[in-house]
KEKOLRO-289656 format. One record per residue: residue number from 1; residue in three letters; chain; x, y, z of N, C-alpha, C in turn. Coordinates in steps of 0.001 Angstrom, whole numbers, plus 500000, padded with zeros to 6 digits. Each point is the difference from the previous one (the first is absolute). Layout:
<sites>
SITE   i  aa ch    n_x    n_y    n_z   ca_x   ca_y   ca_z    c_x    c_y    c_z
SITE NUM ALA  A      X      Y      Z      X      Y      Z      X      Y      Z
...
</sites>
This chain:
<sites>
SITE   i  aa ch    n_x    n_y    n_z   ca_x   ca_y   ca_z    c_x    c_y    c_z
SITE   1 UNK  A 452444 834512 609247 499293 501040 499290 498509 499831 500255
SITE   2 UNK  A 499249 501176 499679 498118 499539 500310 499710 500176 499023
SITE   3 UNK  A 498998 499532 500244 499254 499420 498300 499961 500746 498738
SITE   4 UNK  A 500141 501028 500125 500642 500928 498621 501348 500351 499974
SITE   5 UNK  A 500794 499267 500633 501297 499717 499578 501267 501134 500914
SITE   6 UNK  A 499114 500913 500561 500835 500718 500752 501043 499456 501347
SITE   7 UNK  A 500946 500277 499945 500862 499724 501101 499272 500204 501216
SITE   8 UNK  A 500192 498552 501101 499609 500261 501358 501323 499854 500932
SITE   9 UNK  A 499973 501086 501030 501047 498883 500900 499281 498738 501232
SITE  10 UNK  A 500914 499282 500095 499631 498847 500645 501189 499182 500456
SITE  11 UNK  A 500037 499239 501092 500672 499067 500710 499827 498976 498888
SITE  12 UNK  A 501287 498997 500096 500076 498801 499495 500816 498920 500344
SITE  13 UNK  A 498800 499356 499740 501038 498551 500936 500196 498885 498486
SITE  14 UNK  A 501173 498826 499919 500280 499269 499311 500179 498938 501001
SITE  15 UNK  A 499436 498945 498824 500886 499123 501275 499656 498504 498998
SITE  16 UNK  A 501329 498762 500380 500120 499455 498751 499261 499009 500183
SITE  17 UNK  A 500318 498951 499300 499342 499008 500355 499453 499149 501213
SITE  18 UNK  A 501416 500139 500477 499394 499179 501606 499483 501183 501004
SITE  19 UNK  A 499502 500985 499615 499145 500965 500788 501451 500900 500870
SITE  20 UNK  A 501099 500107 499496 501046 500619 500817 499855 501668 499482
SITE  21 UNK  A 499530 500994 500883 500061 501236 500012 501756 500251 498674
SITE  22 UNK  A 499633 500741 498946 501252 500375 499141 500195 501450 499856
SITE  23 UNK  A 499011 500873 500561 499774 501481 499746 501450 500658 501043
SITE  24 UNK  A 499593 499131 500997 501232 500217 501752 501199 500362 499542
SITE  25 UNK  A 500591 498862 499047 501338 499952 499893 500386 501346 498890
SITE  26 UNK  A 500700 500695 501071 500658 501006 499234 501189 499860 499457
SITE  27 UNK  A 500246 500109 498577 501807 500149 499253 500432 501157 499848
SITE  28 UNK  A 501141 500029 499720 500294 501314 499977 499625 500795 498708
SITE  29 UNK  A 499771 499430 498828 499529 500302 499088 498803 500450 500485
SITE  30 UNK  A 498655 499513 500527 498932 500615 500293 499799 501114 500833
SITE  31 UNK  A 500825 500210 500901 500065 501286 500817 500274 500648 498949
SITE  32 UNK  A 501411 499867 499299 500584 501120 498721 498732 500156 499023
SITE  33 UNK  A 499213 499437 499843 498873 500434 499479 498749 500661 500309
SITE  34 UNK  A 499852 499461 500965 498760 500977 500981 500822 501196 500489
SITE  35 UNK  A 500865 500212 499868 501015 501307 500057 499593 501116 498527
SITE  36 UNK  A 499928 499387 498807 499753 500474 499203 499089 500290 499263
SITE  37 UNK  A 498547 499029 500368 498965 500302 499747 498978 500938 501474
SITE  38 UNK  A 500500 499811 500810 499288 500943 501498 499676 499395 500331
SITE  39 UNK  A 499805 500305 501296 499536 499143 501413 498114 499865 499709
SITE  40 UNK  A 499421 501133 499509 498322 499814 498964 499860 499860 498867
SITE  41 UNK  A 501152 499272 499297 499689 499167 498843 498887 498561 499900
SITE  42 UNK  A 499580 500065 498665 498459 499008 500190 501207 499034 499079
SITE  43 UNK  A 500891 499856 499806 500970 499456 499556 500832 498939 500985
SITE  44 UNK  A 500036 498620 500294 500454 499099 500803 501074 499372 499197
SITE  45 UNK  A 501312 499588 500197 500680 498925 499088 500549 499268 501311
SITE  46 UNK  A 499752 498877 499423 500403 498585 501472 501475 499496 498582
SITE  47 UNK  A 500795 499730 501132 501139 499556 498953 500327 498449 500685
SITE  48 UNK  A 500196 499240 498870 501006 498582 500536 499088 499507 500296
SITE  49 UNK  A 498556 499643 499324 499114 498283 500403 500638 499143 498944
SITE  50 UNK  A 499475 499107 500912 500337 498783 498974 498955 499334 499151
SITE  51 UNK  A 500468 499411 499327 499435 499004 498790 498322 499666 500861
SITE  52 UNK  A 499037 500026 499473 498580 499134 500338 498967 501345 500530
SITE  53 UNK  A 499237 499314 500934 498546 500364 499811 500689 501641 501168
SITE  54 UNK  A 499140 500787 499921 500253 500665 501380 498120 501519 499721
SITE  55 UNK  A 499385 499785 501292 498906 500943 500155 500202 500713 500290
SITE  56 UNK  A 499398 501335 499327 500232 501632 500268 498377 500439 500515
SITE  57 UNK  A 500116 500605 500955 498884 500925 501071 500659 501149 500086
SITE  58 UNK  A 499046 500982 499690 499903 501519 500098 498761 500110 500484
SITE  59 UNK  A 500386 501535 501226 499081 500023 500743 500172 501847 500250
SITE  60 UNK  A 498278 500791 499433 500904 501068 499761 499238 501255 501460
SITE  61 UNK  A 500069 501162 499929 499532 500226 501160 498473 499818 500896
SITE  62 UNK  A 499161 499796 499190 498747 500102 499782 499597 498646 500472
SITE  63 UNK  A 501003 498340 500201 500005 499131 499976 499595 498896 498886
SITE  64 UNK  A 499822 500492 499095 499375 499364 498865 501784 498905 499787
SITE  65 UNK  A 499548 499105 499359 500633 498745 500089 500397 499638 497747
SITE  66 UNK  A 501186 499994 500013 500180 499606 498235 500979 498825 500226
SITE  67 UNK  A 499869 498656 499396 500610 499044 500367 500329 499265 498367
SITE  68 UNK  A 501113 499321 500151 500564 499426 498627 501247 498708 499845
SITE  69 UNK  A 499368 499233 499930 501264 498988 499862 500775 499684 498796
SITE  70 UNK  A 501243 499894 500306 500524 500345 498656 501042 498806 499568
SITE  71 UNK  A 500679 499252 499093 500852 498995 499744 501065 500276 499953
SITE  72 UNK  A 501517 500477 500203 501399 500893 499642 500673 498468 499804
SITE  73 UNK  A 500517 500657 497893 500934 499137 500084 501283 500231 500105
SITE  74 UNK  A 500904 500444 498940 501527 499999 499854 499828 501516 499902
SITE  75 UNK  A 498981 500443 499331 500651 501978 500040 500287 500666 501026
SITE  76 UNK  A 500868 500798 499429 500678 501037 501304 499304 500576 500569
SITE  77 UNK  A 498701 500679 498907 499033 500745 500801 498453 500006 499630
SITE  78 UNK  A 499097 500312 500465 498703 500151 499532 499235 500854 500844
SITE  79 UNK  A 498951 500516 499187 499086 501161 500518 499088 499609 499671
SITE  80 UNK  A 498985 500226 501656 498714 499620 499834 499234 501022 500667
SITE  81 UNK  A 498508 499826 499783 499704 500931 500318 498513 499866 500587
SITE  82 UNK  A 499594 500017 501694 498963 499947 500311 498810 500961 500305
SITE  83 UNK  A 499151 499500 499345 498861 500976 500256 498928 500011 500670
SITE  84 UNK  A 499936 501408 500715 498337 500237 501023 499231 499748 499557
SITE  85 UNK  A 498568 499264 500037 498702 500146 499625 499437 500972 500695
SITE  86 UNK  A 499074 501019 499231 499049 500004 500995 499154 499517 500438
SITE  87 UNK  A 499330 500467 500811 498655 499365 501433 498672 499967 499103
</sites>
């Protein structure tokens, strides 16, 4: 989102602790979802990390850069949410 909270779209990469790309791996659950939210949804769901640390980079057209590391423990799911600054 940018700094007043509006939806941006943007690329995103995850990736866990030992720096292993997690965005790549597609399930079938996540296709079935990017099925249902659109192919220009500002809406991402990564399914199936595991337990510990893992960094989120969004990168949106403009190149501006929103970065966030985050801890995942036992929940099924969580929503987070990174934001543009502006310049």
């Amino acid at each position: 989102e940018d700094a007043g909270g509006s939806p941006v779209p943007a690329r995103l990469s995850v990736r866990d602790g030992r720096g292993l790309e997690q965005t790549g791996l597609l399930t079938f659950a996540s296709m079935e979802a990017s099925q249902r939210s659109g192919p220009d949804s500002t809406v991402v769901t990564v399914h199936d990390l595991a337990p510990g640390p893992h960094a989120l980079m969004a990168v949106d057209a403009e190149g501006r850069r929103a970065s966030l590391t985050i801890e995942l423990g036992g929940a099924p799911e969580r929503e987070v949410r990174l934001r543009f600054e502006e310049d």
